[in-house]
N, C-alpha and C positions, 0 to 999 in steps of 0.2 A: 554335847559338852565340848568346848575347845579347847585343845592340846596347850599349858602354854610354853610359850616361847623361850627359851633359857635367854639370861639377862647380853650373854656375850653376843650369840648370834642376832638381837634384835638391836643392839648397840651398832653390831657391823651392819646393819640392813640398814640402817638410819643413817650411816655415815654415808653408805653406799648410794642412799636413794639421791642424799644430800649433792652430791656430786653431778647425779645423772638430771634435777629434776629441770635443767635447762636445756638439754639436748632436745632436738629435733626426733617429734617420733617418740620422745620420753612421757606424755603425758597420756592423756586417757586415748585407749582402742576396744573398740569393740572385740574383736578375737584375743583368745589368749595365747600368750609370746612367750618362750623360755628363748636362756639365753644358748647358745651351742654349746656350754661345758655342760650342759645335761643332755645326754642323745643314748640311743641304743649302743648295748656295749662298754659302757662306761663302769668305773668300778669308782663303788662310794666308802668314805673311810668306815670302819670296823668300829665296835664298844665305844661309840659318840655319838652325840645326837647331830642327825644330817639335816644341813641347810638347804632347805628347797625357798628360792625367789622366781621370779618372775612377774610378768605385766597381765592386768586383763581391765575391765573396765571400774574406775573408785566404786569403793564399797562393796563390791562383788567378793560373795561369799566361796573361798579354796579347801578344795579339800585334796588330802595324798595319803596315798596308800603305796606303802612297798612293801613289800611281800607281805607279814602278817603285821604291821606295824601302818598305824594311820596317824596323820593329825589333821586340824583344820585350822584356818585364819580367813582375813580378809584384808581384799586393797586396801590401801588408803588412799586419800584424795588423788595422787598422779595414776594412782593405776599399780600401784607396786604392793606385792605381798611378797611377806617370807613366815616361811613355816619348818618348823623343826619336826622331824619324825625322829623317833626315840629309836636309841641305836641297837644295833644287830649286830651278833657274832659275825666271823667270816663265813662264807658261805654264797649262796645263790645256785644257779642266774635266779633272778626274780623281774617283775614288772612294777616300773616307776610307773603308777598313774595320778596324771593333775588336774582334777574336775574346777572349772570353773564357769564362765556360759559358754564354753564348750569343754571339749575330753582332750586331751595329749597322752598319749601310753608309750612309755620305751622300755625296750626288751631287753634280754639277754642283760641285765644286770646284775654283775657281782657284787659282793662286801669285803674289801678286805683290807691293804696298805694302801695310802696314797699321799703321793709326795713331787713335790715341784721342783723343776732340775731346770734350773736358769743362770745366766751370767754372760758370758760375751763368748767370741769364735770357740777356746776351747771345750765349753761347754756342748755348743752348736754343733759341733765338730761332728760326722755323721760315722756310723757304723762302718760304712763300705769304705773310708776311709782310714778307720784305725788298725790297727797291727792285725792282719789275718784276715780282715774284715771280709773276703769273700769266703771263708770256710764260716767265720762266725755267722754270716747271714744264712748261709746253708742249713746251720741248727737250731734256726731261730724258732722252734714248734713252739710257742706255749700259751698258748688259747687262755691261759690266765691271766697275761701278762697283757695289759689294756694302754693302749698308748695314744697321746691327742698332743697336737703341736698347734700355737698359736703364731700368725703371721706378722713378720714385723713392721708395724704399724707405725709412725710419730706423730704424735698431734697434741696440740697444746691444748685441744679438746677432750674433754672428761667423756669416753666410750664406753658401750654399757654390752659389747658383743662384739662375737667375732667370729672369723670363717672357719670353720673346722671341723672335725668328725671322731671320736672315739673309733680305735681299730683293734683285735687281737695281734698279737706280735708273730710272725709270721716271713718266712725268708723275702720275701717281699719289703713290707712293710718297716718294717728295720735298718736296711739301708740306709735311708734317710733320714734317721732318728739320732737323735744326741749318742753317742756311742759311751760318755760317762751316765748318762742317767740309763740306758738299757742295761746295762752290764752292772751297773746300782741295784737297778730293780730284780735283772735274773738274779744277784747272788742275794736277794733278800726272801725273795719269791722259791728259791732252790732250797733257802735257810729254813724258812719260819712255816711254809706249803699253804700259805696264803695266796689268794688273787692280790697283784697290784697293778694297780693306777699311776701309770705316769704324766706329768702335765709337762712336756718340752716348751718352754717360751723365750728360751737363751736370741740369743742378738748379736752375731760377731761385731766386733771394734767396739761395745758400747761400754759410755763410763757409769760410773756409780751415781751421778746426780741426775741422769736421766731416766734411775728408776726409782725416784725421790718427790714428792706433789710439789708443787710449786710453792703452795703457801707454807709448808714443810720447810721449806731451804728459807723463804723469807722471812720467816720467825726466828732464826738465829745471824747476830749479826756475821757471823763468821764468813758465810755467803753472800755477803752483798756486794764484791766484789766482782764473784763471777755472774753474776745474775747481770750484774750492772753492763758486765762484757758484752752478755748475749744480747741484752736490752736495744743495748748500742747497734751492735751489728746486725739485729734485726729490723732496725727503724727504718731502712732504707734498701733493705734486700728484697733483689727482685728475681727470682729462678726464673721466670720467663725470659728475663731479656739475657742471662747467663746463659740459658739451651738456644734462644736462636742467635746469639753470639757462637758459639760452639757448632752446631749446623750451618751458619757462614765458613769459617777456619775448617770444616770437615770435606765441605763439596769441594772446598779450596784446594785440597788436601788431596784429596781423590784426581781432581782436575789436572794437577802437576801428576799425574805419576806414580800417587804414594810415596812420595820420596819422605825420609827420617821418620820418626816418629808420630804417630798418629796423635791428631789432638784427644785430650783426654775430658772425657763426655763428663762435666760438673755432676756435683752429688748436690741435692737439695737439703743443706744445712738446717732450713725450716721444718724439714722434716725428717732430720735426724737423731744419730742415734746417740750423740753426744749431747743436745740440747736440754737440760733443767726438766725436767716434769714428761718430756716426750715419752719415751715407753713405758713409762706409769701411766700415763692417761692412754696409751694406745694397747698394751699389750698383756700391762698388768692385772690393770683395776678390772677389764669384766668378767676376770676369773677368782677376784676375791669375794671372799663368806665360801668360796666353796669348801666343803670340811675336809681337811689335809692331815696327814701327821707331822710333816714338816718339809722344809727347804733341803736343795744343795746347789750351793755356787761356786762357780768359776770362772771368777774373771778379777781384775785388777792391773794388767797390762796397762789399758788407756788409761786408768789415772797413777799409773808411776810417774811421772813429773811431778807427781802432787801428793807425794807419799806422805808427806805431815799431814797436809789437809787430809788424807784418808785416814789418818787416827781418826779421828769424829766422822768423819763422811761417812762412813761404811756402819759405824754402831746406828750412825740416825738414821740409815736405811733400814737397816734390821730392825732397829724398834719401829718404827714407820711401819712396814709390814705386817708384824705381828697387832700393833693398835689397828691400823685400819681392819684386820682379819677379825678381830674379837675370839682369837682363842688361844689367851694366853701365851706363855711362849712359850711357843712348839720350835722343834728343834731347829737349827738353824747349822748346818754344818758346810763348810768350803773348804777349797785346794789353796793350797799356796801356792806360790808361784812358782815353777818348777826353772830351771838354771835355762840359762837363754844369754847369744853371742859369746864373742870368743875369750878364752881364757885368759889372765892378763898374768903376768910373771911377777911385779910386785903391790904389794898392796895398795888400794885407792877406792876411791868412795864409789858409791854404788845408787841408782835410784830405786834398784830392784831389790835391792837389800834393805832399805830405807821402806820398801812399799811391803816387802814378807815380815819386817820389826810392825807394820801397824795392823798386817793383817795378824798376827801372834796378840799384840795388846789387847784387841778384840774379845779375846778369850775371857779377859782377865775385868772386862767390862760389861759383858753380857751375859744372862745364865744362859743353857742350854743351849750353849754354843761350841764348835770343835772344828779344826784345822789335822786337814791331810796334809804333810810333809810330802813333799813329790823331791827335792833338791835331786835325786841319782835317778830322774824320769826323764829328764828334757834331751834338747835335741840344740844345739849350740848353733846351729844354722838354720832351725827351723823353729818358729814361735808357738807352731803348733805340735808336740811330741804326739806320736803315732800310739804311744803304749799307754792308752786309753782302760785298759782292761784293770791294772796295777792302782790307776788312778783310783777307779773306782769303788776297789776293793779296799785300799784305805780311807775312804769316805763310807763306805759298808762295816766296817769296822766300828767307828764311830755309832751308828746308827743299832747295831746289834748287842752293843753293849750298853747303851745308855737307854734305849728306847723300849728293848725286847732283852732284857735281864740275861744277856750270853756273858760267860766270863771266858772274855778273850783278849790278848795285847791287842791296844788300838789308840793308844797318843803316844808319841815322838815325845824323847826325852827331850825337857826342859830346862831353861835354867833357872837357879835358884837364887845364889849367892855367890859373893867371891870375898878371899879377904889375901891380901897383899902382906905375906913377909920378907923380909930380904930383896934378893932379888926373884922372887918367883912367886904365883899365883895360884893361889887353892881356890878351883871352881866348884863346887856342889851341886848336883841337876834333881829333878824331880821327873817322876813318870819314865825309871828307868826298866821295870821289866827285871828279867832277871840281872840286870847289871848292863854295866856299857861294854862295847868290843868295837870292835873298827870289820872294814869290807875290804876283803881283797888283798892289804898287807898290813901285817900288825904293827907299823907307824903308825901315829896319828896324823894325818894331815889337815888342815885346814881351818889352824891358828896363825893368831898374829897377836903381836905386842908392844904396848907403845909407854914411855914416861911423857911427865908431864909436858911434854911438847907434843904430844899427839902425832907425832911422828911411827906409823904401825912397820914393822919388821916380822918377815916369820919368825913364826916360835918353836921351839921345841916342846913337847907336849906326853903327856904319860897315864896311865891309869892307874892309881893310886887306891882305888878302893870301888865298893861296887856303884857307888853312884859320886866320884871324885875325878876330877883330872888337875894335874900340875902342868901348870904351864910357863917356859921360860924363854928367852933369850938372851947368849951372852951379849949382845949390842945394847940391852938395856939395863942398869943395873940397878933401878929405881921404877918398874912397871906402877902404873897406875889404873890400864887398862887393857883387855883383851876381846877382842871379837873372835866369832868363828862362822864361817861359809859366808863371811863379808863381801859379795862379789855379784856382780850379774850373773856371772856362771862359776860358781867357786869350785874349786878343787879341793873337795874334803870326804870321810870317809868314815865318822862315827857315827855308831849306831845300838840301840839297845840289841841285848843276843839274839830275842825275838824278827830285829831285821827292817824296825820301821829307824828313819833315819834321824839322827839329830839336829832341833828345831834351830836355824839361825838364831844369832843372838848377839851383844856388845851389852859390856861390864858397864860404858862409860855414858853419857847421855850429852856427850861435847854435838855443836850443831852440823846440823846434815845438808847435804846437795840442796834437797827438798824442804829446807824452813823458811817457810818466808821471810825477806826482808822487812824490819823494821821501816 
């Protein structure tokens, strides 16, 4: 009798198949093919029914077994089966086996957490790199903790696989692992004493619309725009004759002497990590239907210029991911942006304050979604801050309260409301914890205030109650509006008593760096 399918995971196998059934290599094979997110080692999500796909030849009858749980299905016409095995507590190792006209077995398989840690360099950002990172790698023992990185790949080809290997985390192993998503997993894995699965497929410099399908961004006119750009500039590119242009100017280069600057060896724009659809068809999609609990991202750097556009950019990513996945919406939690370049003395607009206001609206658009305040994490002369560890734990924070029923502080006051009397501002926050306090000295810092000429001046600023602030300025005597941590790297300093910091924000919705021109 065969197992059936839940309606989500056969939705995702269909979208899935829909995608691949043009590739080369996608249609009918005699041998049967899993794709490399199933290998020995590998840990499958807990209490859900697990998505087993794969190729063998149409019509050919699948059957799977892990550990005491079976199901069966069959290809269809390209060769492609998915099959759901009814879910398991935590626990293991067990054996994945997938009979079809031939047998596949992989070992050493656990059950427990699993979750996808992607976004751009910060993400990327490796262990041996972040704060302590050779003591951390040192303690890296935990044979539960299953780790697999995908390679970054661009291609405006729909990919159905990719090179890589399930490992236990291990002083070794670790190094070169995302240092946010390890340090995610140990304090989730130390919390809950669960086996977890981590999926690394982050991409330093990439933007948000290159982990977005193509016909995705073409369904909304909003993007016709930049599509139209890429269109353009790819009608006529030609990375061949860019590299032996560049290999000319290099022998050149060398032949003088080495003198100044070395030319600088072209990146292949056709196959980056900024292009429309590129790391979704290369990096994303042949690890989707795999059964996950949820996301964590960080990134939004490359599209600060386009910090309006990322109000929508970043929601239609996310729902994009969760539809093409078929399972619901699973949770979805990212970093802000943490303070980045040098302080400026008076107030002025910002694109990275413009880009932390759309990743905040996010919240307010998407269920099961959550934002880590990092603002007192960054590094003013470096894009990438080292204290990877902190990051991580309020990204764990999120995840432990919403997903695994801990009751702990873990959202960054917000803001509410304001109402304008006299000359002074009564602000209202939400998600205060046990009330607001400030870091380091009991000023408030990192107000500003402006009347209707949008003209912003510091403010003077005060705690009036346990979720209130007043805010004033004698140079305005008619405010209208007030921002706080307004800045690429602002100087500010409140925070719930608990110690997570207060979420950027502006009273007023007057236009920004990043709107585009009518």
């Amino acid at each position: 009798m065969k197992t059936p399918l839940p309606t989500r995971f056969l939705l995702a196998g269909i979208a899935i198949a829909s995608c691949l059934m043009s590739l080369p290599g996608s249609t009918a094979q005699a041998e049967l093919m899993m794709p490399a997110i199933f290998g020995d080692s590998m840990v499958v999500q807990r209490n859900e029914p697990v998505h087993i796909w794969g190729w063998t030849k149409p019509g050919q009858e699948v059957s799977v077994q892990l550990g005491d749980r079976a199901a069966k299905g069959k290809a269809n016409d390209e060769g492609r089966f998915d099959v759901s095995v009814p879910a398991l507590p935590a626990g293991g190792p067990y054996d994945l086996t997938v009979k079809a006209d031939e047998t596949k077995t992989f070992t050493d398989v656990l059950v427990g957490e699993v979750w996808i840690c992607s976004g751009q360099s910060n993400m990327a950002w490796a262990v041996q790199s972040a704060n302590d990172g050779d003591l951390e790698s040192l303690t890296a023992n935990y044979p539960q903790i299953r780790l697999i990185s995908v390679p970054t790949v661009g291609t405006q080809e729909p990919q159905r696989d990719f090179k890589g290997s399930w490992t236990a985390a291990t002083p070794d192993t670790v190094k070169g692992f995302s240092a946010v998503g390890y340090f995610f997993g140990r304090q989730l894995h130390q919390t809950l004493d669960v086996p977890v699965g981590l999926i690394d497929n982050a991409w330093g410099g990439s933007a948000a619309e290159a982990w977005i399908p193509r016909d995705v961004l073409e369904a909304d006119d909003k993007y016709e725009s930049l599509l139209a750009g890429w269109d353009k500039r790819m009608e006529n590119y030609d990375y061949d004759a860019l590299l032996k242009s560049w290999e000319e100017k290099h022998r050149k280069w060398v032949a003088d002497g080495r003198k100044g600057n070395a030319p600088r060896r072209p990146r292949d724009d056709s196959a980056g990590n900024h292009r429309p659809a590129n790391i979704y068809n290369g990096v994303l999609l042949p690890t989707i239907g795999y059964t996950i609990r949820g996301a964590i991202w960080y990134q939004g750097e490359s599209n600060a210029g386009r910090a309006y556009e990322y109000r929508d950019l970043f929601p239609l990513m996310i729902q994009t991911w969760r539809d093409k996945w078929g399972q619901g919406d699973f949770p979805f939690y990212w970093v802000q942006l943490a303070d980045f370049r040098s302080e400026v003395k008076e107030p002025t607009d910002s694109s990275w304050a413009e880009l932390r206001e759309a990743q905040t609206m996010t919240m307010s658009r998407l269920p099961n979604s959550g934002e880590a305040v990092i603002l007192n994490l960054g590094e003013s002369a470096d894009i990438h801050p080292k204290n990877k560890q902190d990051v991580a734990k309020r990204l764990a924070r999120w995840a432990l309260v919403k997903d695994y029923g801990y009751d702990l502080p873990y959202r960054s006051p917000t803001y509410r409301e304001a109402k304008f009397e006299g000359n002074k501002a009564i602000i209202k926050f939400d998600h205060v914890g046990g009330g607001l306090d400030t870091f380091d000295v009991p000023e408030l810092i990192g107000f500003t205030i402006a009347g209707e000429d949008q003209k912003f001046v510091h403010a003077k600023a005060k705690i009036v109650g346990k979720d209130t602030i007043e805010v004033s300025a004698d140079a305005v005597t008619n405010p209208a509006a007030v921002r706080y941590a307004w800045a690429d790297n602002p100087v500010c300093n409140v925070q719930s008593k608990e110690g997570l910091p207060m979420t950027p924000f502006r009273t007023d919705d007057w236009p920004g760096i990043t709107q585009p021109k009518e």
